[in-house]
C-alpha positions as CSV (number, residue, x, y, z in Angstrom):
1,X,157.5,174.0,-7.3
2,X,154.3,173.5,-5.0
3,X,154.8,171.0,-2.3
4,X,152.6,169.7,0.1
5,X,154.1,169.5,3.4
6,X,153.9,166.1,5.4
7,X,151.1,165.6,8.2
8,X,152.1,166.2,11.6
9,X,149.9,165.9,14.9
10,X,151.6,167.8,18.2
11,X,150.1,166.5,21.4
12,X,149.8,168.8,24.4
13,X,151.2,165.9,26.3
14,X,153.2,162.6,26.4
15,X,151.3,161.0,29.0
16,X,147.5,161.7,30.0
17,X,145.1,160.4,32.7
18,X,142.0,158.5,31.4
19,X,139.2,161.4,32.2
20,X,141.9,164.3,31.3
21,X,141.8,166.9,28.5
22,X,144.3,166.9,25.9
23,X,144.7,169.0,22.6
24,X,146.0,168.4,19.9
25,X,147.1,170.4,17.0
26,X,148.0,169.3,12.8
27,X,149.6,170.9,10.4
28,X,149.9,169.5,6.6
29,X,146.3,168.4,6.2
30,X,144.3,169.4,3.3
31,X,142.4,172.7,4.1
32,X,139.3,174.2,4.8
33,X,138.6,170.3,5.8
34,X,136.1,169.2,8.4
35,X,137.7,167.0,11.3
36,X,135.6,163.7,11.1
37,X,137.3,161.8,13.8
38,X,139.4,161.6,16.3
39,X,140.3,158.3,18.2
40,X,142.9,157.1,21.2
41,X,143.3,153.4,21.7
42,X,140.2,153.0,19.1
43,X,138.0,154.8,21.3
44,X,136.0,158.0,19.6
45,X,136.4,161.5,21.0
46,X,133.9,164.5,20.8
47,X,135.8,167.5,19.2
48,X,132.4,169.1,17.6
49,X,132.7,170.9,14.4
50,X,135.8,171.2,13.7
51,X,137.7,171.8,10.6
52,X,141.8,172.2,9.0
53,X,142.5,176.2,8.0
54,X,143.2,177.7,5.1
55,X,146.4,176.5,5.7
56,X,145.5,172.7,6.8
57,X,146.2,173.5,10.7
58,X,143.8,173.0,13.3
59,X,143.7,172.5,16.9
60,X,141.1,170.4,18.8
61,X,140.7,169.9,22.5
62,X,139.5,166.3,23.5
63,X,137.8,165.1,26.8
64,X,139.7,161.5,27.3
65,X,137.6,159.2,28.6
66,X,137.7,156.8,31.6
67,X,137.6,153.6,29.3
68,X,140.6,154.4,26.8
69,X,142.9,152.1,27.9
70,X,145.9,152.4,29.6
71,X,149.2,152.2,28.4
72,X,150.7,152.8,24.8
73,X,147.8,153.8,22.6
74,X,147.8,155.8,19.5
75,X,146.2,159.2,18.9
76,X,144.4,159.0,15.3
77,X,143.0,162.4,13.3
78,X,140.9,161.6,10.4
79,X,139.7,164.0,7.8
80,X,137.8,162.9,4.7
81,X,140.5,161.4,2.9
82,X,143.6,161.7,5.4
83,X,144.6,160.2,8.9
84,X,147.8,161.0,11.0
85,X,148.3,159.1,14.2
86,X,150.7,159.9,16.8
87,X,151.9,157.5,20.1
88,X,150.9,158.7,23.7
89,X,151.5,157.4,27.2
90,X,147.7,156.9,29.0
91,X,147.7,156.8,32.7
């Protein structure tokens, strides 16, 4: 039986600092996928071209900017067809 293991996003962090680096890393996605966006707190990151493995994994490193806002904001990965967010703490 073929089964498609559940999306999962691993921050490098709980808590950031507006203007901070943090990566993040997905397994479960579909592969061989381009990375179309990724947003904290609805605000857009640059990752470049990135895109899921053979294995639907990937690993981007975003530049947080100063106007995310603080608090409780949620970390969004989009691909084509999927999105998995996950909660972090923003200083």
């Amino acid at each position: 039986i073929h089964e498609i293991p559940e999306q999962e996003l691993v921050l490098s962090s709980k808590e950031i600092i507006s203007g901070g680096y943090l990566s993040i890393s997905g397994t479960g996605f579909p592969n061989n996928t381009p990375i179309s966006r990724v947003l904290i707190g609805g605000v857009y990151m640059e990752v470049g071209p990135s895109r899921t493995d053979s294995y639907g994994g990937f690993t981007v490193r975003v530049l947080v900017p100063k106007d995310v806002p603080s608090g409780t904001q949620r970390v969004v990965v989009h691909t084509g067809s999927f999105a998995t967010a996950e909660n972090i703490k923003v200083k």
